[in-house]
N, CA, C and O of each residue as an XYZ file, in Angstrom:
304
protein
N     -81.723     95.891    -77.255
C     -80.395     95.283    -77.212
C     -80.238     94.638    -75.845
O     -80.466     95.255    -74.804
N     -79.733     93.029    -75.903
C     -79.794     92.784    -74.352
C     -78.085     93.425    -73.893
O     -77.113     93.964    -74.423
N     -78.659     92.816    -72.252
C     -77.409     92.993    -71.493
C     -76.081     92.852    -72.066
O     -75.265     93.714    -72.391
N     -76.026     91.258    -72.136
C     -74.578     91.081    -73.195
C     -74.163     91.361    -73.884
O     -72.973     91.099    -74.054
N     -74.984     92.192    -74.867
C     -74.720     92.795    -76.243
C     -73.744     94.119    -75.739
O     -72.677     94.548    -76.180
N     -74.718     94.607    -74.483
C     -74.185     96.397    -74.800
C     -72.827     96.106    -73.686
O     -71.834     96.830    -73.620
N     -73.084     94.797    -72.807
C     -71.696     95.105    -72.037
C     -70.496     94.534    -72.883
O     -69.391     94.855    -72.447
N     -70.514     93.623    -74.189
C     -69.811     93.219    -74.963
C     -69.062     94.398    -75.434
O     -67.861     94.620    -75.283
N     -70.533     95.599    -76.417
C     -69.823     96.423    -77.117
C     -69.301     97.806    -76.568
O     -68.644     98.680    -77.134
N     -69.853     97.717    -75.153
C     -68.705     98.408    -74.118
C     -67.574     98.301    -73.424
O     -67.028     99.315    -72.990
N     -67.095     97.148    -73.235
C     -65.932     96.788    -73.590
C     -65.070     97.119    -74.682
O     -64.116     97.822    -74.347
N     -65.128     96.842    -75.781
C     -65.100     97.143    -77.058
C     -64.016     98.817    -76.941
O     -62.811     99.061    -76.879
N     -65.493     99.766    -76.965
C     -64.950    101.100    -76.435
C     -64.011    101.320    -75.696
O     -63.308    102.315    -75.875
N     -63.763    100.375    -74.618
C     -62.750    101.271    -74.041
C     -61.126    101.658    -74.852
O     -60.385    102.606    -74.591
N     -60.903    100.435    -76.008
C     -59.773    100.252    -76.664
C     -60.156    101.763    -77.734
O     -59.248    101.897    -78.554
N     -60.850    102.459    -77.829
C     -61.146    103.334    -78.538
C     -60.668    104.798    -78.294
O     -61.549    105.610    -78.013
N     -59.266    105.271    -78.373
C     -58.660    106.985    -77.853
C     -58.539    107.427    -79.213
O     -58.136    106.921    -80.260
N     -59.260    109.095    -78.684
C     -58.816    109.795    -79.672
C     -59.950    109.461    -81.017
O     -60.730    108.550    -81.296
N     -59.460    110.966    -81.732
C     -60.135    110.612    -83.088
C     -59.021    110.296    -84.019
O     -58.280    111.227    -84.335
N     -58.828    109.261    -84.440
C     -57.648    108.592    -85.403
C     -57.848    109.426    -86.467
O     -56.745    109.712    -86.934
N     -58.991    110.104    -87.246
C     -59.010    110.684    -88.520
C     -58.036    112.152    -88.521
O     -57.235    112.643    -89.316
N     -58.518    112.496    -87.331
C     -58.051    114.120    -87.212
C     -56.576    113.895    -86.954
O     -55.821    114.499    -87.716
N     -55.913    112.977    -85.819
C     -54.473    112.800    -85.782
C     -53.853    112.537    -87.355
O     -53.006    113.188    -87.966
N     -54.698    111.189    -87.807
C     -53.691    111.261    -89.300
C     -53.808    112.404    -89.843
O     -52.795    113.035    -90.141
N     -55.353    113.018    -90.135
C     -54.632    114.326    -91.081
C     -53.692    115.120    -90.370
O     -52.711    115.364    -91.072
N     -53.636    115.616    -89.221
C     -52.382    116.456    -88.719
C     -51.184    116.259    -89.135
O     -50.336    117.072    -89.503
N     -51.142    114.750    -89.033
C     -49.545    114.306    -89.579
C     -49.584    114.441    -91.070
O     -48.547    114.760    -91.652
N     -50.899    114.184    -91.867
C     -50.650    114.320    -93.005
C     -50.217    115.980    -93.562
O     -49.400    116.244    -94.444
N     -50.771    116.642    -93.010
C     -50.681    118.065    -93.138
C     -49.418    118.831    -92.701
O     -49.185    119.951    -93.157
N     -48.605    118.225    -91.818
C     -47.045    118.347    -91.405
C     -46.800    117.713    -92.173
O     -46.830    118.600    -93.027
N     -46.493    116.666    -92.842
C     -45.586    116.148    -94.090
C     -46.035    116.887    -95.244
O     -45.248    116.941    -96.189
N     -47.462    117.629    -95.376
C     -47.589    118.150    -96.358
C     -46.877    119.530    -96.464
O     -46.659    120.062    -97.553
N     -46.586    119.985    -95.469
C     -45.802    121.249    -95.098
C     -44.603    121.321    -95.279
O     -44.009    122.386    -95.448
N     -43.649    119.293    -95.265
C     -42.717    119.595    -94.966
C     -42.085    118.875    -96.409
O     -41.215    118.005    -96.370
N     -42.869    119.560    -98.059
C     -43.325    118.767    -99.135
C     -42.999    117.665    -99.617
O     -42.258    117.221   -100.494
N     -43.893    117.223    -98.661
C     -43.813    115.720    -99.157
C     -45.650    115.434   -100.311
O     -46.704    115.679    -99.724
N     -45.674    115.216   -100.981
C     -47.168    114.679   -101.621
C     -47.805    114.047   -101.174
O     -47.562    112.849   -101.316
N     -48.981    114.441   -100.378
C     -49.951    113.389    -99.386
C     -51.159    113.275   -100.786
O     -51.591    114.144   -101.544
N     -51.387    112.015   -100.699
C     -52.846    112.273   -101.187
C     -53.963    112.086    -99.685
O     -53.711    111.400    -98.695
N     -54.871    112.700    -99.863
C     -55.895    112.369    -98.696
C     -56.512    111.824    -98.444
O     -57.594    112.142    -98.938
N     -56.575    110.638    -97.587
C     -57.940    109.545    -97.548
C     -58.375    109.626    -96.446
O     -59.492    109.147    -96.249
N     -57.750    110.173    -95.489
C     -57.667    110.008    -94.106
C     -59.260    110.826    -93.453
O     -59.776    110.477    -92.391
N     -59.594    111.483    -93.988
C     -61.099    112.177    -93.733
C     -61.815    111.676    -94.522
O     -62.900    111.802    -93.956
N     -62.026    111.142    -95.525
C     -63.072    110.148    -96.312
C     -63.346    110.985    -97.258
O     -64.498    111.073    -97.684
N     -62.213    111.831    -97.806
C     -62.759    112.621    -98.814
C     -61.200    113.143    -99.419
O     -60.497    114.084    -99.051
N     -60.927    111.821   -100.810
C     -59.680    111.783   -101.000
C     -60.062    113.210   -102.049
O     -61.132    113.614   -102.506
N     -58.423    113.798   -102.182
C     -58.318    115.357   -103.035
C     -58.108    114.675   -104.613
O     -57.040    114.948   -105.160
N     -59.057    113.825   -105.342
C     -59.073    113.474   -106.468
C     -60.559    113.245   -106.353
O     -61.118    113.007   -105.282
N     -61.369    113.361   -107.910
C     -62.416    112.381   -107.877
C     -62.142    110.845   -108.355
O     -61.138    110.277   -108.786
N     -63.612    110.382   -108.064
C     -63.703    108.661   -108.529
C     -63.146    108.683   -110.069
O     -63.342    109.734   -110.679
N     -62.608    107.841   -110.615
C     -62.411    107.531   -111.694
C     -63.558    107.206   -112.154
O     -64.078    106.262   -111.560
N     -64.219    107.708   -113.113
C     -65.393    106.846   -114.350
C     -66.090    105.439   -114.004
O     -67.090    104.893   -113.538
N     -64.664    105.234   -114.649
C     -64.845    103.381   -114.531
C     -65.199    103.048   -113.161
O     -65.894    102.034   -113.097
N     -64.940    103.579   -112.078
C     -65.721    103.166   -110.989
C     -66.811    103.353   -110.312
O     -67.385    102.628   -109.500
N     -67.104    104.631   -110.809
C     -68.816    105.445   -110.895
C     -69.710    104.655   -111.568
O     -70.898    104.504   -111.281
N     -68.807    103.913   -112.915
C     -70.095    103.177   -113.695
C     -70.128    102.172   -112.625
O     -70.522    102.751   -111.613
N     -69.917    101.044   -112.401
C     -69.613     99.929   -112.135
C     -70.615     99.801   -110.522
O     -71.341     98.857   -110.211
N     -70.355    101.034   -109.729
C     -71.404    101.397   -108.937
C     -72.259    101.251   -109.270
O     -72.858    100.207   -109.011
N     -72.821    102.281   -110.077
C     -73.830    102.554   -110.087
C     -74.623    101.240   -110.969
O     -75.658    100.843   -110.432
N     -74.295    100.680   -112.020
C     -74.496     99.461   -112.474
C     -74.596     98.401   -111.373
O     -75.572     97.664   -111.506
N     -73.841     98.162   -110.355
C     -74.219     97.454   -109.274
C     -75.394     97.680   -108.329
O     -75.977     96.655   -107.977
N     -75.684     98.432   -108.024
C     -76.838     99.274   -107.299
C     -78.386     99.091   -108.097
O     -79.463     98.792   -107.582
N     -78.097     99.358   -109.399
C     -79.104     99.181   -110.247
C     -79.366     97.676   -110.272
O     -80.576     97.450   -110.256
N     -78.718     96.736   -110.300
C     -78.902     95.227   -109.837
C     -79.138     94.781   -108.990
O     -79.384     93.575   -108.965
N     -79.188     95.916   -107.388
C     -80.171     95.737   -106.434
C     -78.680     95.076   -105.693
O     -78.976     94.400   -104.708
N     -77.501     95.118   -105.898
C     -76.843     94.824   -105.289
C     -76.066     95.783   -104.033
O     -74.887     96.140   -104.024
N     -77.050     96.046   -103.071
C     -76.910     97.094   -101.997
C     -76.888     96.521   -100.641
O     -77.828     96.982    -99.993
N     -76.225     95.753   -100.016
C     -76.440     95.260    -98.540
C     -74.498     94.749    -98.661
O     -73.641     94.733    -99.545
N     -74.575     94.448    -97.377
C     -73.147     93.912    -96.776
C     -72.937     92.773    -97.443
O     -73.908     92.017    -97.473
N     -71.875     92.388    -98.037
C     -71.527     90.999    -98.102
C     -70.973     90.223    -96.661
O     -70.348     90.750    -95.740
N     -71.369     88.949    -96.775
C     -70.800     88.322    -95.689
C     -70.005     88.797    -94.696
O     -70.471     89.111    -93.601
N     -68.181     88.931    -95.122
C     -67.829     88.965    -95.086
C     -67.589     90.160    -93.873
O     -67.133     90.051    -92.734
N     -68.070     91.276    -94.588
C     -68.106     92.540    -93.676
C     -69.327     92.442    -92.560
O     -69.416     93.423    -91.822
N     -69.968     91.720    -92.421
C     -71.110     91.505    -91.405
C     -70.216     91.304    -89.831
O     -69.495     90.308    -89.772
N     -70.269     92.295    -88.502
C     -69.544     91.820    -87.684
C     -70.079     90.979    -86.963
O     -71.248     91.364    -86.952
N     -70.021     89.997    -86.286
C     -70.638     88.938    -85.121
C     -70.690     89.531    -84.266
O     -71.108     89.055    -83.210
């Protein structure tokens, strides 16, 4: 990685406090206390499973070799 790269994406870092996952669940977990209905996304592991229809559709995609970033999500 050259110079510019890592002093670019060190910069970057400094805008980076805290773990954002663990604060939202806290708050999610105080509103859940205080009953309100959270669903959970905030740790990457929502309290429902995938629906079907979206397991197929995966996995049907994958099987088409369709596995890399689209454009779109590629960062510069």
């Amino acid at each position: 990685m050259n110079t510019e790269l890592k002093s670019k994406i060190a910069k970057r870092m400094l805008g980076v406090q805290g773990e954002a996952a663990f604060e939202t669940l806290a708050r999610a977990n105080e509103l859940e206390r205080q009953g309100r209905h959270i669903i959970h996304l905030e740790i990457g592991e929502p309290d429902f499973d995938t629906p079907a229809p979206i397991v197929r559709a995966g996995i049907d995609w994958l099987k088409k070799g369709k596995n890399a970033l689209c454009a779109g999500s590629r960062s510069s």
